[in-house]
Every structure is written in C-alpha cells, then in structure tokens.
C-alpha positions as CSV (number, residue, x, y, z in Angstrom):
1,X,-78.1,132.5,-58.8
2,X,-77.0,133.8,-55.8
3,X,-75.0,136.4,-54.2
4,X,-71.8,136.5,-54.2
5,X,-71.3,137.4,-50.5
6,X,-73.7,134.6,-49.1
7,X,-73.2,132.4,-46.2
8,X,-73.4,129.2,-46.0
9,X,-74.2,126.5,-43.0
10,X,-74.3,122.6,-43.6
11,X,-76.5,120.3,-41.8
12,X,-78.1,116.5,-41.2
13,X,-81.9,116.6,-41.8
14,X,-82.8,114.9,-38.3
15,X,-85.1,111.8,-38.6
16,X,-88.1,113.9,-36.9
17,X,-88.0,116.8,-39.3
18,X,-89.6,114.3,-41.8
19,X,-93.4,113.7,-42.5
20,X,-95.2,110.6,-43.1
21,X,-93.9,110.8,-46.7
22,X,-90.7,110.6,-45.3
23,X,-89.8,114.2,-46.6
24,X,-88.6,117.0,-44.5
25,X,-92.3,118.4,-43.6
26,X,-92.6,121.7,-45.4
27,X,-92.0,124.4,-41.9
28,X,-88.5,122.9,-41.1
29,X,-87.1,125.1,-43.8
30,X,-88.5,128.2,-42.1
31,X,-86.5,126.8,-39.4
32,X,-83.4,126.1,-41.8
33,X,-83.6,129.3,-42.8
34,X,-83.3,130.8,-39.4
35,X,-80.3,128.9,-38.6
36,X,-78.8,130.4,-42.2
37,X,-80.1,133.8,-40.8
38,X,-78.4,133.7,-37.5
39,X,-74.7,132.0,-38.5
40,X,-75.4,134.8,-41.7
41,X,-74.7,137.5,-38.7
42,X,-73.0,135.9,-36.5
43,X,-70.0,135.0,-39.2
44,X,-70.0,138.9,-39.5
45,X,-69.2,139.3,-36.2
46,X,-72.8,140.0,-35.0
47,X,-75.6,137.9,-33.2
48,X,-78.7,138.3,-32.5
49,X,-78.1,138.2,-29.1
50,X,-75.2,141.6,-29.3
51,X,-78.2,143.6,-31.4
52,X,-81.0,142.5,-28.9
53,X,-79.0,143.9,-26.6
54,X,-78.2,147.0,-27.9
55,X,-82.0,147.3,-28.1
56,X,-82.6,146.7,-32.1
57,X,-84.9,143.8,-32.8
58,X,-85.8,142.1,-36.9
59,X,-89.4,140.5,-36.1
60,X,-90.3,138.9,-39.0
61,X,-93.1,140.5,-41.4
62,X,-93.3,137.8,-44.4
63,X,-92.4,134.8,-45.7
64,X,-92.0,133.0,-48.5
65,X,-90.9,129.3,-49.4
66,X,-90.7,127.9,-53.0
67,X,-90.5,123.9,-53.2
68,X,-88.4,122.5,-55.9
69,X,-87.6,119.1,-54.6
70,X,-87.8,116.9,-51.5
71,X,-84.9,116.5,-48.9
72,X,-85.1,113.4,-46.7
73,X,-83.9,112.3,-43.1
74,X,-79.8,111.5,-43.0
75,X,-79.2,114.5,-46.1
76,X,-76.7,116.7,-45.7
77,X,-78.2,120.0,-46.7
78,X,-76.7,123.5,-47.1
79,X,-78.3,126.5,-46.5
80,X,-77.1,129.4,-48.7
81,X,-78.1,133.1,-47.0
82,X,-77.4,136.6,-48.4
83,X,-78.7,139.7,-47.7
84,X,-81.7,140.7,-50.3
85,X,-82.5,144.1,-49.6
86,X,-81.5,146.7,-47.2
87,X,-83.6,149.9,-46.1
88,X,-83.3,152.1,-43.4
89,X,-86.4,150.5,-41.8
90,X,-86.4,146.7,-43.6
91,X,-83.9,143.9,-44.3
92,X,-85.1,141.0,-46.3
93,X,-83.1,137.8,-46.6
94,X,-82.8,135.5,-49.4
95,X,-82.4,131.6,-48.9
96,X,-81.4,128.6,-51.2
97,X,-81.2,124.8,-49.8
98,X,-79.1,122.4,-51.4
99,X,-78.5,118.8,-51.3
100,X,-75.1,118.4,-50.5
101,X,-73.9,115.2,-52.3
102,X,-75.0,116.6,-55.9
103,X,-75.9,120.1,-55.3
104,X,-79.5,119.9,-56.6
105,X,-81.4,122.8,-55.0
106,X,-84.0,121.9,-52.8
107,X,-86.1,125.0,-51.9
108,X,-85.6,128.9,-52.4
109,X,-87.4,131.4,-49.6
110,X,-87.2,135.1,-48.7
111,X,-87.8,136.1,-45.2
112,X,-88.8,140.1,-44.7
113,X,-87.9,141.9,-41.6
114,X,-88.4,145.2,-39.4
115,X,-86.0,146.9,-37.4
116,X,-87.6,147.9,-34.2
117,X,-87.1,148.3,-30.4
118,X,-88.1,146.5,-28.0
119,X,-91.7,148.1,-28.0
120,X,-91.7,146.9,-31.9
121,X,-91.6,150.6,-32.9
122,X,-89.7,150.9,-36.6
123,X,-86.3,152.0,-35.8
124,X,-84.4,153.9,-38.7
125,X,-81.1,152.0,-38.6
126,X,-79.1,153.9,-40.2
127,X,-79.6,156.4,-37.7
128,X,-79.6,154.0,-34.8
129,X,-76.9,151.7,-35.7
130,X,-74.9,153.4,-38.9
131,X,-71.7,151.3,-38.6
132,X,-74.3,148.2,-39.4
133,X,-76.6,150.0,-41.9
134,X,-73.5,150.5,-43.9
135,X,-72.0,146.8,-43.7
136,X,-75.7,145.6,-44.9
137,X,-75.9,147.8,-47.8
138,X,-72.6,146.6,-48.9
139,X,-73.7,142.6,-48.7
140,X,-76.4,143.2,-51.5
141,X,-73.9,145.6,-53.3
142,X,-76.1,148.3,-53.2
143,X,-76.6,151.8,-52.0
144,X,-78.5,153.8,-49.9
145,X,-81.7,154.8,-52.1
C-alpha cells in the first residue's frame, strides 16, 4: 500500500521500450521511475535542476525492481512515487507501476540515494538545505531519528 502523499505521473509505453516478447524490457522501469522521481520534486516546487544548482546532488546508490506482471507498448501506465526514507545523509524512494485501464500493478522498486556536492562528498542536508530536510521528513511522516 502506498503512501498517502505520493505522486503520481501517467504515461504511453512507447513501441521501442518493448523487447522481443513484446513486453516493456525490464530497465525502462528504472527509467519510469526516474521520470516519477523528478515530477515527485518538481510538483513540490523543486527540480533537480534548482538543487544542482544550489550545489546538492542525489547520485544513486541502489536499486531495486520487483516484477509482478508485464506492461506492453500503447499502455497507459502510472507511476506512483513517495518518499521512503529520509536521513540527514540518504533519501530512498519508493515506486509502484500500474496499468491504467484496470489498476493491476505492474512492478514495485526502491531507488537509494546520497546527498552530496558536486565533488560527490556526503552533504548533511539538514544542515545544508534545512527548509528541504524538513519538507522530506514530513512526506514519509516521520521524524528526525
């Protein structure tokens, strides 16, 4: 189930996202879920772009997909993002894709991230950008641990 402050962003599974088996091939969703990532922040009022600018950079660390069932070229999907986990150092996502005409979900993923600079050294965002630290802890409903 998943949170109650996610984000959502529908698309059409292009014809050359599909494999041989006529399936979406298995790293378009990594894709997807970038695209559920970056409309996630930007619907807040944030891009990527805004906090690569201010110097703060989320390389991802780890990844994970979990198949459930296919999506094919012409689907509409939707691509269901929240915010997982929050530290002062690490933000992980979590990711559901649906099928749009019946809601059956397609995969599930978590994607794991640093905040750094733009040497890639760990930046402790709640001391470099508290204003955003706080909004994050607030999507997953937690607190600062």
């Amino acid at each position: 189930m998943v949170s109650p402050q996610y984000a959502a962003v529908q698309f059409r599974v292009r014809y050359g996202e599909t494999d041989q088996m006529g399936v979406v091939y298995h790293t378009n969703y990594l894709n997807w879920m970038e695209i559920g990532r970056t409309n996630y922040l930007r619907d807040a009022a944030l891009s990527y772009r805004e906090l690569e600018e201010k110097g703060l950079l989320l390389p991802l660390t780890d990844a994970s997909v979990s198949f459930k069932a296919p999506a094919r070229y012409d689907d509409m999907v939707e691509v269901r993002t929240w915010v997982l986990q929050v530290t002062p150092v690490r933000l992980d996502f979590a990711y559901e894709v649906y099928r749009a005409c019946d809601g059956q979900l397609l995969v599930s993923g978590v994607t794991k991230h640093v905040f750094t600079n733009r040497e890639f050294k760990p930046l402790r965002v709640n001391r470099f950008m508290p204003e955003l630290y706080e909004w994050l802890l607030a999507q997953q409903g937690g607190d600062d641990q």
